[in-house]
C-alpha positions in Angstrom: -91.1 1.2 -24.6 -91.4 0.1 -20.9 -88.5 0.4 -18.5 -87.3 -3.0 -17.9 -87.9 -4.4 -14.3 -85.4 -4.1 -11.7 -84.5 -6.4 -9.0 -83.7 -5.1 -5.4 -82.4 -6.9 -2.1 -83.3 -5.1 1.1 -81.2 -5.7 3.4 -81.8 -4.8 7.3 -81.2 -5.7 10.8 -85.3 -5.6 11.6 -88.4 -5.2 9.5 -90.5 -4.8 12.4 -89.1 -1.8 13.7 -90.6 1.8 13.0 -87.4 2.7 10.9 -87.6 -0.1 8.3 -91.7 0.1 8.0 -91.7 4.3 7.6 -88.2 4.0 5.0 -88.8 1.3 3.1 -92.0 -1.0 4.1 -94.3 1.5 3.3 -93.4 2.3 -0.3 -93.1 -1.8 -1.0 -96.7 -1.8 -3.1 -95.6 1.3 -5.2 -92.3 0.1 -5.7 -94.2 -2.9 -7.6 -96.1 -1.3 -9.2 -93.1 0.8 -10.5 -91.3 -2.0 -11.8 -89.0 -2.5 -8.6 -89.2 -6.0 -7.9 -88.4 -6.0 -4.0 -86.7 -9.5 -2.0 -86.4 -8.5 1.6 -83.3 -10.4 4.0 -82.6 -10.0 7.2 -79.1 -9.7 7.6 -77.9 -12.8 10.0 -75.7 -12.8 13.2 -73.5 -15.2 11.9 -70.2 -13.8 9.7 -70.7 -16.9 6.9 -74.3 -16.5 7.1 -73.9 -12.9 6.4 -71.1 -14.0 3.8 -73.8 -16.2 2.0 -76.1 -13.7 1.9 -74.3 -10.6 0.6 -73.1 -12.6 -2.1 -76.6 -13.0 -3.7 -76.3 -9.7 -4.3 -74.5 -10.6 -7.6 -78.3 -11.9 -8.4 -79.8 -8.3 -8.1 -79.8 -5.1 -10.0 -79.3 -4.0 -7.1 -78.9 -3.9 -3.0 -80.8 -1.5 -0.9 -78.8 -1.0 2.8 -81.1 -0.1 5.4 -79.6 1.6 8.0 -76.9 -1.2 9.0 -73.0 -0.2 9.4 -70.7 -2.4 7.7 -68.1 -3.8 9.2 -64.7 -5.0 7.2 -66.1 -8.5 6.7 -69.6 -7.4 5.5 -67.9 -4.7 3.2 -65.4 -7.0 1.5 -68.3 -9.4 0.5 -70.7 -6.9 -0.3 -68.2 -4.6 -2.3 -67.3 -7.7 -4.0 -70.2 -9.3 -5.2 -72.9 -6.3 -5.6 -74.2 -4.5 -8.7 -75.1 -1.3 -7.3 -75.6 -0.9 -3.5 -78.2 2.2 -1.8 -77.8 3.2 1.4 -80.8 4.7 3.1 -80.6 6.1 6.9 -83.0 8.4 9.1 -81.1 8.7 12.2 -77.6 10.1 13.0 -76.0 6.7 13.1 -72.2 8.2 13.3 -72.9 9.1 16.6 -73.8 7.2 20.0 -77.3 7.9 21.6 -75.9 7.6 25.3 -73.1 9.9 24.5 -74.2 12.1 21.7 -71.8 14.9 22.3 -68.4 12.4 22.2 -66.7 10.9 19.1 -67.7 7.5 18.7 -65.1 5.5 16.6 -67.2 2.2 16.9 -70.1 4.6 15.1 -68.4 6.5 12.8 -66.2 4.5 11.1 -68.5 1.9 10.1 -71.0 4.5 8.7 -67.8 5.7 6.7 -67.0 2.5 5.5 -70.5 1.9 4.3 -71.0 5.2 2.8 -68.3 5.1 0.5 -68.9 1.6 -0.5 -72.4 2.5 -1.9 -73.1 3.9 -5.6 -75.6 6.1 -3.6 -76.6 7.3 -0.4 -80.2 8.2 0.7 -80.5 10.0 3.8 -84.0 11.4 5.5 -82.6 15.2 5.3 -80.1 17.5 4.7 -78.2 17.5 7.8 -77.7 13.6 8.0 -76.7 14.1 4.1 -74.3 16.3 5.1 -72.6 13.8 6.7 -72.1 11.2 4.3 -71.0 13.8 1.3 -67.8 13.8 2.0 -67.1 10.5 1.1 -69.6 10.1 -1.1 -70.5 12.4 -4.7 -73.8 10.8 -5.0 -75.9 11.5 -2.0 -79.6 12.3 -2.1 -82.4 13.6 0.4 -85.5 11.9 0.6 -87.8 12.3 3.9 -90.1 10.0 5.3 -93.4 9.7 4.2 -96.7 8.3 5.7 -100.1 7.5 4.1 -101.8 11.0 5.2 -105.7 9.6 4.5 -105.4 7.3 7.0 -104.9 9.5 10.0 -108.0 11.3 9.6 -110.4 8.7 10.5 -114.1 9.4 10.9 -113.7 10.0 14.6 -115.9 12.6 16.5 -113.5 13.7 19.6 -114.9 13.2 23.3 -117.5 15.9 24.3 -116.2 16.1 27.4 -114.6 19.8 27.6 -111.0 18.1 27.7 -108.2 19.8 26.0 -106.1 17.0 24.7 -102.2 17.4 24.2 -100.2 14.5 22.9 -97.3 12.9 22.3 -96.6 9.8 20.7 -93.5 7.2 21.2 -91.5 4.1 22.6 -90.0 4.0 25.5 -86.6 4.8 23.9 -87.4 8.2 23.9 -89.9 8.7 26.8 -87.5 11.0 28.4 -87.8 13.6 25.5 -91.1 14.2 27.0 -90.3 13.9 30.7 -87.9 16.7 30.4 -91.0 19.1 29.2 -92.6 17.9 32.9 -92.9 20.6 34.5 -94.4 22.9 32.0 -97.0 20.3 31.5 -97.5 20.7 35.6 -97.8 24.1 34.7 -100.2 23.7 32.2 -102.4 21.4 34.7 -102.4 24.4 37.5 -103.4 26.9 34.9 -106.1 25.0 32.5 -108.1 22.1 34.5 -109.5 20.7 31.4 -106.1 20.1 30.0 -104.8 16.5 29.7 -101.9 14.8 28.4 -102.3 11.3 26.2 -99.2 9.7 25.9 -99.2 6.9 23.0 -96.7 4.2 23.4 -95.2 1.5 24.8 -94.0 3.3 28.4 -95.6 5.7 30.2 -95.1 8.4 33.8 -97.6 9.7 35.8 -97.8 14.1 36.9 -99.1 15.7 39.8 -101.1 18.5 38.3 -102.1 17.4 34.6 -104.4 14.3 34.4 -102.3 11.4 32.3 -104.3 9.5 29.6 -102.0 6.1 28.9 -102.8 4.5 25.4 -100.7 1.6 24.8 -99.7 2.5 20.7 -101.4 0.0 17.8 -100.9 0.3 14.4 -103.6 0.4 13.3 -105.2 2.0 16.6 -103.0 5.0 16.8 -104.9 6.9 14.0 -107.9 7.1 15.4 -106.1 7.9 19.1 -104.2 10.8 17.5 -107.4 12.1 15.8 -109.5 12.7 19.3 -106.4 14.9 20.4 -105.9 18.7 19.8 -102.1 19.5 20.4 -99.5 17.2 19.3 -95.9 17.4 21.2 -92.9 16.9 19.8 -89.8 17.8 22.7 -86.1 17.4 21.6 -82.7 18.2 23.3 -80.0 19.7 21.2 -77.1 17.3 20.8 -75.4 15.7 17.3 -78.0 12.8 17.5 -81.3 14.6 18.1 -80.5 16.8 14.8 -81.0 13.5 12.9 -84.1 13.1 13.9 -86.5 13.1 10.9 -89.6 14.7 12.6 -92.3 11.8 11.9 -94.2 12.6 14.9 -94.7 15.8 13.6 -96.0 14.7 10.2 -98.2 12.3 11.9 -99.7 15.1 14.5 -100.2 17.8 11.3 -102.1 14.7 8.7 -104.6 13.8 11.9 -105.2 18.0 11.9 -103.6 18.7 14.9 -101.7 22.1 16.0 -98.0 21.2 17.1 -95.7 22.5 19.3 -91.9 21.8 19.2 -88.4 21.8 19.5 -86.1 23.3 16.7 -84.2 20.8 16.7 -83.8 18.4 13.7 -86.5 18.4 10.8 -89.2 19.9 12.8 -87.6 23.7 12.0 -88.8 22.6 7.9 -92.5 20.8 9.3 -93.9 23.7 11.5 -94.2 26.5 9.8 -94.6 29.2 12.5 -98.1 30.5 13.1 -98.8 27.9 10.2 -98.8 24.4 11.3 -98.1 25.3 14.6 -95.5 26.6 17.0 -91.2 26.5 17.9 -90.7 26.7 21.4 -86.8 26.8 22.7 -87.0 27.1 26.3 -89.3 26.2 29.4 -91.2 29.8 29.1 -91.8 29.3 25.4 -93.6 26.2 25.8 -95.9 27.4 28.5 -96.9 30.3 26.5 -97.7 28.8 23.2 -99.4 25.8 25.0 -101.2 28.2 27.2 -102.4 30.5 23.8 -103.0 27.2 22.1 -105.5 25.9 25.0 -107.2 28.8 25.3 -108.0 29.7 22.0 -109.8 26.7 19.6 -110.2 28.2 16.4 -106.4 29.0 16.6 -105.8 25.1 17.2 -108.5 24.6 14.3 -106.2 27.2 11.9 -103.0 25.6 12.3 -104.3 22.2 12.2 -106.0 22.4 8.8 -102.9 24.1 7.2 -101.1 21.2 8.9 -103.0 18.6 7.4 -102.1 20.4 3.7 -98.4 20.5 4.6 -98.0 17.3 5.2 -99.9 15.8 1.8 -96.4 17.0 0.6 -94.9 13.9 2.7 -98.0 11.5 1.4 -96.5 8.1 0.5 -97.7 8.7 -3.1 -95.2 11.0 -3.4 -92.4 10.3 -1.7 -92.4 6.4 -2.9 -92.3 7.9 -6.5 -89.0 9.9 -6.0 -87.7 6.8 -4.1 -88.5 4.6 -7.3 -86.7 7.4 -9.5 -83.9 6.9 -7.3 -83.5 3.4 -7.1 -84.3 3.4 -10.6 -82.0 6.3 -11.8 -78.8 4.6 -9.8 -79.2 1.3 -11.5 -79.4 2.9 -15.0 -76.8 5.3 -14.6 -74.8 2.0 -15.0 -76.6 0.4 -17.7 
């Protein structure tokens, strides 16, 4: 017998943003097609606009929380009128970005709130689970995903003896890559057919290492990544970088580049060293894999290709089935 369909509200603050398209937007279609019938609301400004929508939630088997923090109001209604509610997050949202290393009572106490109000919580790994397990006995990992065929894109690279290194982001986090400066300016003195492509929305010009400036496209940036040769993927250490779910890094490995970065956050479990690519902690370290990694190719070509099979773990085929099963399994756990 078939598994009866199940309704879902998704609730967030933006579908247009990065966070909502890579947690939930992607996996819509196989959601369908797994018998998740999906209504998506943006969750209004307005308290009694909010008030009117969280209690549609009696309507649905249940509601899926993207990201948001409830605050008292929100709760009440929500706790009151919902089925079942999911909570999915993929950033350390306890925590203040401008002031990482301080404890933010306006962030953390609405993520507590919200966390123990859900029937389950689904967070994009284990350290951002760890947060929400103490008030919470149902808490799941699930990382982000992305549809691996499409960054490899039948693109020949630019015969033009460069040495492409990348990085790819908005202009929220530009500065992660302006820290790594002046080994790039290194890297420019040492290697003159080095450059550095920066994909995004914001951009900064270097002395010694020739700046490529693609403004970032959805649809455009696969093809952009694939004419590249080292991905990039800086972090500090602080509380709010270790929430950082690493999709860079899955996006440099599926378009079969070799990766350098940070150990901070996820990318210590996507580059597996002399793998998929490289950790570098320090200034030094980051010259001297860059500098291995420029000089030798079939190296780059090595850790690419086992790149590329690393991340068809994190396919959206795969990862939108266990987030079905999880939907799925919290509603009927109730049934």
């Amino acid at each position: 017998m078939a598994s009866q369909p199940i309704t879902t509200l998704i609730v967030t603050n933006n579908p247009e943003r990065a966070s909502y398209r890579q947690r939930i937007g992607v996996y819509l279609r196989r959601l369908d097609a797994a018998g998740i019938a999906c209504e998506l609301a943006v969750l209004p400004r307005g308290p009694w606009a909010r008030r009117a929508l969280l209690m549609r939630a009696a309507q649905f088997d249940a509601v899926l929380l993207h990201k948001k923090k409830l605050n008292p109001w929100d709760a009440f209604w929500l706790g009151r009128y919902k089925r079942r509610l999911i909570y999915t997050y993929d950033d350390a949202i306890w925590v203040s970005p401008r002031r990482p290393e301080r404890f933010s009572p306006s962030h953390y106490y609405p993520f507590r709130r919200t966390v123990r109000l859900a029937d389950r919580v689904i967070a994009g790994s284990e350290y951002l689970a760890d947060q929400a397990r103490p008030f919470n006995a149902d808490v799941h990992v699930l990382p982000l995903g992305l549809e691996v065929a499409r960054y490899n894109p039948p693109v020949t690279r630019p015969d033009d003896g460069r040495v492409r290194l990348v990085w790819i982001g908005s202009a929220a986090t530009l500065d992660y890559l302006r820290a790594l400066a002046p080994c790039l300016e290194e890297i420019g003195r040492r290697h003159p057919q080095a450059v550095l492509r920066i994909i995004g929305d914001a951009f900064f010009d270097l002395d010694d290492l020739p700046v490529e400036k693609v403004m970032w496209n959805r649809d455009g940036r696969y093809t952009a990544l694939a004419e590249c040769d080292i991905g990039l993927a800086p972090l500090p250490d602080n509380p709010f970088t270790r929430g950082k779910c690493s999709f860079k890094v899955l996006e440099y490995s599926a378009a079969g580049l070799a990766v350098v970065a940070s150990p901070v956050g996820t990318n210590v479990e996507h580059i597996l060293p002399d793998e998929t690519g490289h950790l570098a902690d320090g200034p030094e370290v980051w010259v001297e894999r860059l500098d291995a990694l420029i000089r030798d190719e079939s190296l780059r070509h090595r850790l690419g290709q086992r790149g590329r099979e690393h991340a068809q773990r994190y396919d959206v085929s795969v990862i939108g089935g266990r987030l079905a099963e999880l939907i799925r399994g919290c509603v009927e756990s109730d049934a």
